[in-house]
C-alpha positions in Angstrom: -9.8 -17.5 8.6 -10.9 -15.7 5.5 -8.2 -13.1 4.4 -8.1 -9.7 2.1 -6.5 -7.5 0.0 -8.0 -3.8 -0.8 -8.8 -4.0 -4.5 -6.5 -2.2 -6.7 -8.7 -0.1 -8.9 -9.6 -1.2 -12.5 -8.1 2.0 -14.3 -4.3 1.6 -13.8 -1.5 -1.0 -14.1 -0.2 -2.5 -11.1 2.8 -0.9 -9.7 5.5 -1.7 -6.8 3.4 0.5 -4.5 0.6 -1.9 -4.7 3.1 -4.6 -4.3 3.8 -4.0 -1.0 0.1 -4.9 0.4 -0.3 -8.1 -1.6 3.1 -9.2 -0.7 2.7 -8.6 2.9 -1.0 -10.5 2.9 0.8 -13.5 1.0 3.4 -13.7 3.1 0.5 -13.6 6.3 -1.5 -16.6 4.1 1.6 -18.5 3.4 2.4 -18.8 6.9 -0.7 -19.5 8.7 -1.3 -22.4 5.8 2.2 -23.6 6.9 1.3 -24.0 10.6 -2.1 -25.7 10.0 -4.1 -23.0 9.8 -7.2 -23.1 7.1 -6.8 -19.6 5.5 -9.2 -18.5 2.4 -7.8 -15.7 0.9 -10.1 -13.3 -2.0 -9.0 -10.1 -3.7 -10.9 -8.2 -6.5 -10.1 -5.2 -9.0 -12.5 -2.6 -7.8 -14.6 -1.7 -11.1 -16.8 0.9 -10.7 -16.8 4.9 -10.8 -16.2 8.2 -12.7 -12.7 7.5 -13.5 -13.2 4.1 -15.2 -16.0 5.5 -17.2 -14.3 8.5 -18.6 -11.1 6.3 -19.4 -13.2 3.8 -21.2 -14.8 6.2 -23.5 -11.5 8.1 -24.1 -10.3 4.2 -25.2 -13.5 3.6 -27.2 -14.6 1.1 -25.7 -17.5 0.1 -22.6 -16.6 0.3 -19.6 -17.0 -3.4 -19.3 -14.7 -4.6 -21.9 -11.9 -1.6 -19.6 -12.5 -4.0 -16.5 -12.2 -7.2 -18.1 -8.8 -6.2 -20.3 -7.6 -4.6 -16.7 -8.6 -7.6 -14.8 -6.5 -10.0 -16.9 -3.6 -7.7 -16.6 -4.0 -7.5 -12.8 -4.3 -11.1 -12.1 -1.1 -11.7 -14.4 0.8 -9.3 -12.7 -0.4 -10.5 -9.2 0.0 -14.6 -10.1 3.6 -13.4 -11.4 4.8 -11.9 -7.9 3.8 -15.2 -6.8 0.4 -14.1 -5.1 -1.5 -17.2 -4.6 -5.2 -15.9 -4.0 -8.1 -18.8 -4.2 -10.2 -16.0 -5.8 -9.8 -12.9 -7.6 -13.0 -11.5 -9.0 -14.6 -8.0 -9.1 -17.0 -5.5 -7.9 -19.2 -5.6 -11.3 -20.5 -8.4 -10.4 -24.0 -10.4 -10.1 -22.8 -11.4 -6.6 -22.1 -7.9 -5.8 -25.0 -6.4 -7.1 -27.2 -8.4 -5.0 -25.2 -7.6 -1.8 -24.9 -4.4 -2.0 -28.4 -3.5 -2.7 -29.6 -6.1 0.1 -27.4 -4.3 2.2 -28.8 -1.0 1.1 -32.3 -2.1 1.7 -31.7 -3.5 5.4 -29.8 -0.2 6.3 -32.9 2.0 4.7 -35.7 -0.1 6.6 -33.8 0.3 9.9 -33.9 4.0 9.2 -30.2 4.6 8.8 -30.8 6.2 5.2 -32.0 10.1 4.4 -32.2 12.2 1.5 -31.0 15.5 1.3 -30.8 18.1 -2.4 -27.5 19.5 -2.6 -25.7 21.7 -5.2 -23.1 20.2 -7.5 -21.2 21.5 -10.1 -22.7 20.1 -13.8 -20.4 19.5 -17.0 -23.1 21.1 -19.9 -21.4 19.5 -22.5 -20.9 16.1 -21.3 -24.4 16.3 -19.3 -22.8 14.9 -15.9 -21.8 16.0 -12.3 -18.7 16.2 -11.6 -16.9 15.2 -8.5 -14.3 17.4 -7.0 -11.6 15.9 -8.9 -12.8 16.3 -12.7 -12.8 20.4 -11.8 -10.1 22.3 -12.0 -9.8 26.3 -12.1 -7.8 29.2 -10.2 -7.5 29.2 -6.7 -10.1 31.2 -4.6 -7.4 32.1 -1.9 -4.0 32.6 -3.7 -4.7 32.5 -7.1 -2.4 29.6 -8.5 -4.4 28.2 -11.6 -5.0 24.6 -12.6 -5.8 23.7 -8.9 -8.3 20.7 -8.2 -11.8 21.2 -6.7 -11.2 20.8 -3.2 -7.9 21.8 -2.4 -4.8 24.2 -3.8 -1.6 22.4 -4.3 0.5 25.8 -4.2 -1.5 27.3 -0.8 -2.9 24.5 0.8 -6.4 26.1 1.3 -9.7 24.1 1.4 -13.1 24.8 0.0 -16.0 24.3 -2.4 -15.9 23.6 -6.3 -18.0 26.4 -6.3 -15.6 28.6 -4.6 -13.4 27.7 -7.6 -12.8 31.2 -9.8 -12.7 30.2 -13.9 -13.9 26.7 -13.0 -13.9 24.0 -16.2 -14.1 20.3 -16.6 -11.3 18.5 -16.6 -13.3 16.1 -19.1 -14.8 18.8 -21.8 -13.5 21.7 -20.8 -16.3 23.2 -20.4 -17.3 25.8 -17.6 -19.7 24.2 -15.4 -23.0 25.0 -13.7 -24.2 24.8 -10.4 -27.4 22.4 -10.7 -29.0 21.1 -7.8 -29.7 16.9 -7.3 -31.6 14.6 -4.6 -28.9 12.4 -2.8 -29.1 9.6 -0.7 -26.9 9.3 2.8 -25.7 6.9 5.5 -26.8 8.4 8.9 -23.0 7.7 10.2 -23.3 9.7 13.6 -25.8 7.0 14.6 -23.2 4.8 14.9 -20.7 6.9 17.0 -20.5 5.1 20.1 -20.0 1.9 18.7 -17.4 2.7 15.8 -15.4 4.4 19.2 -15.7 1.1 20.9 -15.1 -1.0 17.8 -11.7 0.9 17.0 -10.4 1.1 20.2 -11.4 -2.9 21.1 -7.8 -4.0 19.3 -9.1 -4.7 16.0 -6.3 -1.1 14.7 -2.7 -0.5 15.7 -3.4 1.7 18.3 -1.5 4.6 16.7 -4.2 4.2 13.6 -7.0 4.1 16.4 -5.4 7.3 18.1 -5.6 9.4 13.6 -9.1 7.9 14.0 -9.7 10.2 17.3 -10.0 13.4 15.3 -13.0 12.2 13.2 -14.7 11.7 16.6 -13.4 15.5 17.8 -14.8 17.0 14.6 -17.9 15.0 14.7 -19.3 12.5 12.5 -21.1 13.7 9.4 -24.0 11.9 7.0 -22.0 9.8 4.3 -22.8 10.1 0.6 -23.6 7.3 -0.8 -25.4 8.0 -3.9 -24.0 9.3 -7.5 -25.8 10.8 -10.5 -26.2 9.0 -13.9 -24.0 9.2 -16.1 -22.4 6.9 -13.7 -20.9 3.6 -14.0 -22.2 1.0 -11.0 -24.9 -0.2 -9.2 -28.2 1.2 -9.4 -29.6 2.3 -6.1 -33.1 0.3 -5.4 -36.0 2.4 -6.1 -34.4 5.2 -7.1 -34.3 6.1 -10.7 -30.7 7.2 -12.1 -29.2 7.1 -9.0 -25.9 5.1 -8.2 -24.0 3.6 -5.4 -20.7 6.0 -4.7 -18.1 3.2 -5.8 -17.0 2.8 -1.7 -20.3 2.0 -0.5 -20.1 -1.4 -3.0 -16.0 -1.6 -3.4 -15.5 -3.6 0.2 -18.8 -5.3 0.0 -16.5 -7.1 -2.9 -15.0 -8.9 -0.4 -17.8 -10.6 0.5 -19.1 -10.8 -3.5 -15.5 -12.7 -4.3 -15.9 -14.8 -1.2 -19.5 -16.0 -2.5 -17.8 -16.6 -5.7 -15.2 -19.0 -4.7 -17.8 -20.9 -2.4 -20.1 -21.5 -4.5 -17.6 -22.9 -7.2 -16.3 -25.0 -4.0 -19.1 -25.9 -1.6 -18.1 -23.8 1.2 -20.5 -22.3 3.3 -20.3 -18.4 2.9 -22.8 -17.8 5.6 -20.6 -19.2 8.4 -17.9 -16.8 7.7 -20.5 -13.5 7.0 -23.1 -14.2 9.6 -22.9 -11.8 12.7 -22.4 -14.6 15.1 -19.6 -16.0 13.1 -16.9 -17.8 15.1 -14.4 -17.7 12.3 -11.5 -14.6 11.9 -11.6 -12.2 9.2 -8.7 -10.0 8.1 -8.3 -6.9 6.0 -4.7 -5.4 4.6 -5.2 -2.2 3.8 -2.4 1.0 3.1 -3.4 4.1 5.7 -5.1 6.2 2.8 -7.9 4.1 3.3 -8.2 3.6 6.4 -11.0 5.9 7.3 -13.4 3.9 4.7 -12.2 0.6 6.3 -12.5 1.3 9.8 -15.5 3.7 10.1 -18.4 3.8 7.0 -17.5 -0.1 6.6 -18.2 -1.9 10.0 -21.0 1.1 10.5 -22.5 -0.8 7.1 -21.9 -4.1 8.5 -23.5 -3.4 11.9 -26.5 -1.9 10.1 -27.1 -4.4 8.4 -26.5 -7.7 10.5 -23.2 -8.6 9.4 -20.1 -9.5 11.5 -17.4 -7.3 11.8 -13.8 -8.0 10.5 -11.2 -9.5 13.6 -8.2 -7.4 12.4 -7.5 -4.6 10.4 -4.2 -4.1 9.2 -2.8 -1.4 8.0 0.3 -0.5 6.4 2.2 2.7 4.8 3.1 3.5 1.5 6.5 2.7 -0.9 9.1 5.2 -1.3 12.1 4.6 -3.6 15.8 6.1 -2.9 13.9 7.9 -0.1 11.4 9.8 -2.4 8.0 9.5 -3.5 8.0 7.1 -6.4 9.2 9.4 -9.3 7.8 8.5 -13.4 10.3 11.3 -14.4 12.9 9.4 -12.5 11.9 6.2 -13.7 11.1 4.9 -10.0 7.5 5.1 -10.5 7.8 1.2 -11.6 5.3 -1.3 -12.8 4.9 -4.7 -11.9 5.0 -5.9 -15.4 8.0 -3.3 -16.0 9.8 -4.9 -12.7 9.2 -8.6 -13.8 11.1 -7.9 -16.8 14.4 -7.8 -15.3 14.3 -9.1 -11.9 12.7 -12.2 -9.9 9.7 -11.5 -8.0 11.1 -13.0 -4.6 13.8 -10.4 -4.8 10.9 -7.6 -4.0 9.2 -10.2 -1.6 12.1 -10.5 0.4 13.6 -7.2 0.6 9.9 -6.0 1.4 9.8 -8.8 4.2 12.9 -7.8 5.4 11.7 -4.0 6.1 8.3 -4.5 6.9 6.6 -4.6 10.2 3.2 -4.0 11.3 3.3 -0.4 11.7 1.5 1.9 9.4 5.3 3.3 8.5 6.5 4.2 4.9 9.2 1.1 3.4 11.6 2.8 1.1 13.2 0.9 -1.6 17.0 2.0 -1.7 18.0 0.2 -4.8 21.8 -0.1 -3.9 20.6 -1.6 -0.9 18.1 -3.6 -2.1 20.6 -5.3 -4.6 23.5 -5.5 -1.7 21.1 -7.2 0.4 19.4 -9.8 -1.8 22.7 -11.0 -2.9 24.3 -11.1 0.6 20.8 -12.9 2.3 19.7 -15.2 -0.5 22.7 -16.2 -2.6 25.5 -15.9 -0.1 24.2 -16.6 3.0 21.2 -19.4 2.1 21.9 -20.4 -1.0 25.7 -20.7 -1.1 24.7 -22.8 2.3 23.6 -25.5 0.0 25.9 -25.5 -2.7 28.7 -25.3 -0.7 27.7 -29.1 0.6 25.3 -30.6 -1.3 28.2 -31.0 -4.4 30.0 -33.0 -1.7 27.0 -35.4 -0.9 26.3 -36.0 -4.9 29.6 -36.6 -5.9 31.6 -38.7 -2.5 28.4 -40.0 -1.3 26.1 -40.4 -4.1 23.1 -37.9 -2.5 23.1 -40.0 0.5 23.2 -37.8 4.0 25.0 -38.9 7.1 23.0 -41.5 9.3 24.2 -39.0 12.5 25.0 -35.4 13.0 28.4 -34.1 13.3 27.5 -31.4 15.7 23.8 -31.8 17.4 23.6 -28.7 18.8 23.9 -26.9 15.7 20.2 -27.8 14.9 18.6 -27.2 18.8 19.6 -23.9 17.8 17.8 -23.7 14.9 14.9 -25.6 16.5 14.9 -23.2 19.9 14.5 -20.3 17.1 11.0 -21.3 15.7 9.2 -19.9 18.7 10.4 -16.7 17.6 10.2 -16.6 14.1 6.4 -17.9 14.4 5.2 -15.1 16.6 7.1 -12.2 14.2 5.3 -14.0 11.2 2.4 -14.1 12.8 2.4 -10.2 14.6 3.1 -9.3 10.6 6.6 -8.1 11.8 8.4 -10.1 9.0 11.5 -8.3 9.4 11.6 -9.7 13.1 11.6 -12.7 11.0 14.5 -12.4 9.0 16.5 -11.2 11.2 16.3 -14.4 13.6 16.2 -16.3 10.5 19.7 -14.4 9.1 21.1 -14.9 12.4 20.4 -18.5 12.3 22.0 -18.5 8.6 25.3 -16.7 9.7 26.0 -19.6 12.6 26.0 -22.3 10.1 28.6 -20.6 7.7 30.7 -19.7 10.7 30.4 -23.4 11.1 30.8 -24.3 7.7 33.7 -22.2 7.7 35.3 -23.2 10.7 35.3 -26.7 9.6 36.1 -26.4 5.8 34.6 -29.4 3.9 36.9 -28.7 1.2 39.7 -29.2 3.0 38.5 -32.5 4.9 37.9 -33.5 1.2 41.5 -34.1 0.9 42.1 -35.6 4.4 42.7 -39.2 3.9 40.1 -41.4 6.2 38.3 -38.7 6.5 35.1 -39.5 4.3 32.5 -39.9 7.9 33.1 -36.7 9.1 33.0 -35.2 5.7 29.2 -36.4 5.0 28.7 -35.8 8.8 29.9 -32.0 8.4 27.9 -31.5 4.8 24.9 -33.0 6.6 24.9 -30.2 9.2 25.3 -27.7 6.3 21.8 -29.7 4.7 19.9 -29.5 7.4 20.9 -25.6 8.1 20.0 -25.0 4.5 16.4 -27.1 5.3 15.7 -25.3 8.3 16.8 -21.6 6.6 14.7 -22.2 3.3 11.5 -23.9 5.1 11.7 -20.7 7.9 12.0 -18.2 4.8 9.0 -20.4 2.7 6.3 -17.9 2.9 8.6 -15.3 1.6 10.3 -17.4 -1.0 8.2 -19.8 -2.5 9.9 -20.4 -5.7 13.3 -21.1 -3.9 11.5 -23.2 -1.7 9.7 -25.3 -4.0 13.2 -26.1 -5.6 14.4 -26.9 -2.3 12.0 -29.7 -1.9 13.0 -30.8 -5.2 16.6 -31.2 -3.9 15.9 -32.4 -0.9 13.2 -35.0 -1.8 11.3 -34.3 1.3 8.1 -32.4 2.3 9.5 -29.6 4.2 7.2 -29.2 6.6 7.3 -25.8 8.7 6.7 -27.2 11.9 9.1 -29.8 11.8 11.6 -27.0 10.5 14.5 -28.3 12.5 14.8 -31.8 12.4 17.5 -33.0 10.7 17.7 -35.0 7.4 19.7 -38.0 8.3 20.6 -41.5 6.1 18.0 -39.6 3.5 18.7 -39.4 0.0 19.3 -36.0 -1.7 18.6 -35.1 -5.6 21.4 -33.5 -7.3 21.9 -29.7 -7.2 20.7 -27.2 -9.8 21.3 -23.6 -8.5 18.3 -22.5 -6.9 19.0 -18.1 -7.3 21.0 -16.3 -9.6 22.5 -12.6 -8.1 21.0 -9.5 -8.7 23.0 -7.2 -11.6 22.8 -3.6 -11.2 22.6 -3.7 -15.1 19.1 -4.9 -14.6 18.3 -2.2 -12.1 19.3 0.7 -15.1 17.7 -1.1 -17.4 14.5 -1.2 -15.3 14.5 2.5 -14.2 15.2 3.2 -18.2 12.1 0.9 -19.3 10.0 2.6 -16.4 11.2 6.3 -18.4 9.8 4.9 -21.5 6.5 3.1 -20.1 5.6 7.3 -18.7 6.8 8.5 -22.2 4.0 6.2 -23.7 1.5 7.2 -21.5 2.0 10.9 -22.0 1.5 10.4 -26.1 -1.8 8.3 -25.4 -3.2 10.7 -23.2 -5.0 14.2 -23.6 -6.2 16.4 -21.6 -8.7 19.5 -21.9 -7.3 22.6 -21.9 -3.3 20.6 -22.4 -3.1 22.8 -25.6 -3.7 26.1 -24.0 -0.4 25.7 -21.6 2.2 26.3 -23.8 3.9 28.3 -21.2 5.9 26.3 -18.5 5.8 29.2 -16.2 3.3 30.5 -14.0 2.6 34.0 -15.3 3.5 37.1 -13.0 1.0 38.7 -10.9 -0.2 42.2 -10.9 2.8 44.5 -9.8 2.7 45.8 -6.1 4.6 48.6 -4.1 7.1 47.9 -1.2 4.3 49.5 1.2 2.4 46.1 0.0 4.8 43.9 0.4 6.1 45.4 3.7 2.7 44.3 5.3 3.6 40.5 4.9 5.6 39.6 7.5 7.9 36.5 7.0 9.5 34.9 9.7 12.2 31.7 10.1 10.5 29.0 12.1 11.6 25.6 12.6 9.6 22.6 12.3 9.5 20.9 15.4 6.3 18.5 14.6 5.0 16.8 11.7 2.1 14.2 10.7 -0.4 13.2 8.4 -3.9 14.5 8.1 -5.8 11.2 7.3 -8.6 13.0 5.9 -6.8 15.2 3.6 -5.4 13.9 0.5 -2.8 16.5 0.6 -2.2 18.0 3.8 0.7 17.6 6.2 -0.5 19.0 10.1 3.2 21.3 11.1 3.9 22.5 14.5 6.4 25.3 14.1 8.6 27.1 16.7 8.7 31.0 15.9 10.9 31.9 18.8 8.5 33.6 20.4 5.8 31.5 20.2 4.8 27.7 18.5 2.0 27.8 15.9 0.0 24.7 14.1 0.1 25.6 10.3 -1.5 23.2 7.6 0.5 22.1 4.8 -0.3 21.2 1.3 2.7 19.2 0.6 2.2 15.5 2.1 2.3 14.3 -1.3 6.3 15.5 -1.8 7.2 14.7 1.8 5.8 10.9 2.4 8.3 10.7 5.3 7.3 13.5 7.9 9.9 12.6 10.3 12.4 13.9 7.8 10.8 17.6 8.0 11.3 17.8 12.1 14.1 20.3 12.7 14.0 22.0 9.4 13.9 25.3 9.2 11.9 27.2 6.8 9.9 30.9 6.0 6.2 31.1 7.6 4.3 34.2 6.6 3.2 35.0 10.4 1.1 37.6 9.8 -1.5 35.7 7.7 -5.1 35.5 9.2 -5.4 32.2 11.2 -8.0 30.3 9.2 -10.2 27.3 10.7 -10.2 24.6 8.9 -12.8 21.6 9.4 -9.2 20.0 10.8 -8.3 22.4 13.0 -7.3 26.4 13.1 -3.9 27.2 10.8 -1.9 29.8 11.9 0.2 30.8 9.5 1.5 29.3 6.1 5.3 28.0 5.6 6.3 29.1 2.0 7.8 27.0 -0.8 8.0 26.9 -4.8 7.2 24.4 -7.4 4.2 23.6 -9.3 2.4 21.3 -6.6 2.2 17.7 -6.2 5.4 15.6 -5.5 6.7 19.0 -7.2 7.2 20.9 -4.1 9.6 22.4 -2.4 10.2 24.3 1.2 12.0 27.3 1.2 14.9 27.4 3.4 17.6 29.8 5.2 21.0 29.6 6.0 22.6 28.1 9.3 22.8 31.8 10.7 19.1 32.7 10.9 17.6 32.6 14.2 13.6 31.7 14.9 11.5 34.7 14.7 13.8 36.7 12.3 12.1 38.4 9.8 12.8 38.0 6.3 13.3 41.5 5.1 
């Protein structure tokens, strides 16, 4: 099977959100390598785009020498965690270059691609377009300033960058013009009926498949795949100063760091690419981009005659303490900034132990993350082995007994590896621990019950002694070989001490009249000193960043409040009419960046309201039964996902800044807020 990662983009450091994918992928690769399975396994730093151009030229330097410097750092960081990829590459690439325009050409002889002019907002100064994000101005529907140029942060609306009032460039600072440009699209609603067959055949979690259902209700629409120069990519075949959108090429780099590693190794790429192919193919991917995965991707690899991927696997994002990962707070951490203070198979196995193959958010509780790692790993696996290997070294000289003291101890262990291989292999790793925990706790009730240090000092005691410590051996072989794709490092030691191969399918069978090494402690505990110190180094790594970067317009906002609007009478304000509503449903838009879908119960009546606040509340399941202020009155406006009826109030400045507004115990649904 040929395995993925989604490519962390070539602009940014790695942090503990991206973590969470490559460590759950690993752990999938480690596994299947230690049943037998032949896994490949390719990841690349996606390269391309406005971003990476603009940041190079504020570093002074190309855009090439960006990706290379960020590429390093990457695979560092990656190779660190212990992610053991055969190939990381990326999407600038020769191998790339060629794919994606042969898959370009294939898809515009079969009549898949049109042109169409369109009207885009164009930075004078800078001589570019400008995508939605790199304009900003003042709100066309409630007037907040500083809002992006698709959505508003402080109302939620939706629209144009040309419905933007006081528009400017987030790169000059310059007001833009509206300049019109030929672009090139992908003829996505051709492929309808079979992207609704392909996503409902298995290859999703079903509840991903069922998001996916709304694109189909709203109707597919022609996908932009071209980009005007100034742009940093491919060009486009035959047409001059045009560019491929960064996600038309970005997945092809699967396939581009694929070729890579077989043509440095003699593998034949064809047999995994071809459209016939009989081998599996696997994506991890986190939900926000899922719609590029599961719908403009196998749509492109349909078009153009190449097979589809088995599985797509999807998983939700990282919280820490219960909140969106905080730089102020110093929780918005860095891979390089974690590895600094703590082991990387502390993250591996605390993720492991939380993850399953749901597309739910994993929240990093630090107290519990440190109560857990030193509970699991030292003092329940660990502490297994040091607790009986000394006696072996010392009163037997590392040799183990020739029988068992208690045989059924290890059926148990072996009648546990059905189990433990189906959660590993269903990507429900915290099924995994658990059995594997449970296993750990019988043999130090065991351990305890039959006290080697006190048969120590029993005269004539020595057989049942090495008998007894034997058990305690082979529990801690079993534990450590079960827990190997999560623990790597701990694992390889093990080996070391145990002078055998370790072999996952042959988990259970016990070591017996085999000689041992000596033991060297194989973990040290977590100190919450290192968690401070961490959270304080992650304060001062956003405390660099803000004196290295600049932004237009940064000078102008001297004021940290948003300035007063124009005075009204209480006849004006009387004619909005704010209600107490509780929320009684809450979920993700997928196709929104930063909307949150609300059903709300006024009392008299529930209402669907859109929400621009999905980026302060990552756990939607928190905000059912929460009562808050909806101004009911408000024109119900139809958006392109779906009709809002309303709009629940809060304050802040936007982004993970935002906060509902509340009312006390007392207040009933459908009072109005006078």
């Amino acid at each position: 099977m040929l395995v993925t990662s989604a490519l962390p983009y070539a602009n940014g450091p790695i942090h503990l959100g991206h973590m969470l994918e490559h460590i759950q992928s690993d752990i999938f690769v480690r596994f299947q390598r230690a049943v037998g399975n032949n896994v490949y396994y390719v990841c690349a730093d996606d390269c391309h785009g406005t971003p990476v151009m603009i940041k190079a030229g504020q570093m002074g330097i190309t855009p090439e020498e960006l990706i290379l410097q960020v590429g390093k750092e990457h695979k560092q960081d990656f190779d660190d965690f212990l992610i053991n990829y055969d190939n990381y590459y990326r999407t600038h690439s020769e191998e790339n270059r060629i794919f994606s325009q042969s898959i370009y050409k294939k898809l515009r002889d079969k009549g898949f691609i049109t042109t169409k002019t369109i009207s885009q907002l164009y930075d004078p100064e800078k001589n570019m377009f400008l995508p939605d994000r790199f304009v900003k101005g003042t709100c066309p529907k409630c007037g907040a300033p500083d809002q992006y140029g698709d959505n508003c942060e402080v109302c939620s609306a939706t629209y144009n960058p040309t419905d933007l009032k006081n528009p400017y460039s987030t790169i000059s600072g310059a007001t833009p013009v509206l300049k019109e440009s030929l672009h090139y699209f992908f003829d996505l609603p051709k492929f309808k009926d079979f992207l609704h067959d392909y996503i409902n055949s298995g290859v999703l979690p079903k509840e991903m498949a069922n998001k996916l259902e709304e694109w189909f209700a709203q109707g597919l629409k022609d996908w932009d795949i071209s980009r005007d120069a100034p742009y940093f990519g491919f060009e486009i075949p035959d047409a001059e100063n045009k560019y491929f959108y960064v996600w038309l090429d970005a997945p092809i780099g699967y396939m581009a760091s694929f070729k890579n590693f077989c043509d440095k190794n003699g593998i034949d790429f064809d047999a995994f690419w071809n459209k016939d192919s009989d081998k599996e193919l696997y994506h991890f991917i986190g939900k926000d981009i899922l719609y590029f995965h599961s719908l403009f991707w196998p749509a492109t690899l349909k078009g153009s005659d190449h097979r589809l991927p088995t599985g797509i696997f999807v998983h939700g994002y990282v919280t820490v303490n219960g909140a969106k990962m905080s730089k102020s707070k110093g929780t918005f951490i860095k891979a390089s900034t974690y590895l600094k203070h703590l082991k990387p198979e502390c993250l591996r196995y605390y993720f492991a132990s939380k993850m399953n193959n749901q597309a739910v958010d994993l929240d990093l509780a630090l107290d519990d993350f440190v109560a857990k790692v030193n509970s699991d790993i030292v003092g329940k696996v660990v502490n297994l082995a040091s607790r009986t290997a000394g006696f072996i070294n010392k009163r037997f000289n590392g040799m183990l007994a020739d029988k068992p003291n208690d045989p059924a101890l290890m059926e148990k262990f072996a009648a546990a590896m059905p189990e433990i291989k189906q959660a590993y292999d269903c990507r429900n790793y915290s099924d995994a621990v658990r059995a594997i925990m449970s296993l750990a706790d019988e043999a130090n009730r065991y351990i305890d019950a039959m006290a080697p240090w006190v048969i120590a000092k029993q005269e004539g005691q020595d057989e049942k002694l090495q008998a007894v410590c034997t058990d305690g051996i082979n529990c801690f072989k079993a534990l450590i070989t079960y827990l190997s794709p999560i623990l790597p490092e701990v694992y390889l030691k093990a080996k070391e001490l145990l002078n055998d191969k370790l072999e996952f399918n042959n988990a259970a069978s016990p070591l017996l009249g085999h000689q041992i090494n000596k033991f060297t402690p194989l973990f040290t505990r977590i100190d919450t000193k290192d968690i401070e110190a961490m959270i304080e180094d992650s304060k001062k790594d956003l405390a660099a960043a803000k004196t290295s970067v600049t932004t237009p317009k940064a000078e102008e906002k001297t004021n940290a409040f948003e300035p007063l609007a124009d005075e009204i009478s209480i006849d004006d304000f009387a004619k909005v009419d704010l209600r107490v509503a509780t929320i009684v449903k809450a979920e993700e838009v997928p196709e929104a960046r930063k909307l949150l879908r609300l059903e709300v119960d006024l009392g008299f009546e529930k209402r669907q309201v859109f929400a621009g606040i999905k980026h302060a509340y990552t756990d939607v399941s928190k905000l059912i039964g929460r009562k808050v202020v909806v101004v009911a009155n408000l024109k119900p406006r139809q958006m392109k996902f779906g009709l809002s009826q309303g709009m629940v109030t809060a304050a802040g400045p936007g982004g993970t800044e935002v906060f509902l507004l509340s009312v006390d115990d007392g207040a009933k649904n459908g009072d109005r807020i006078h």
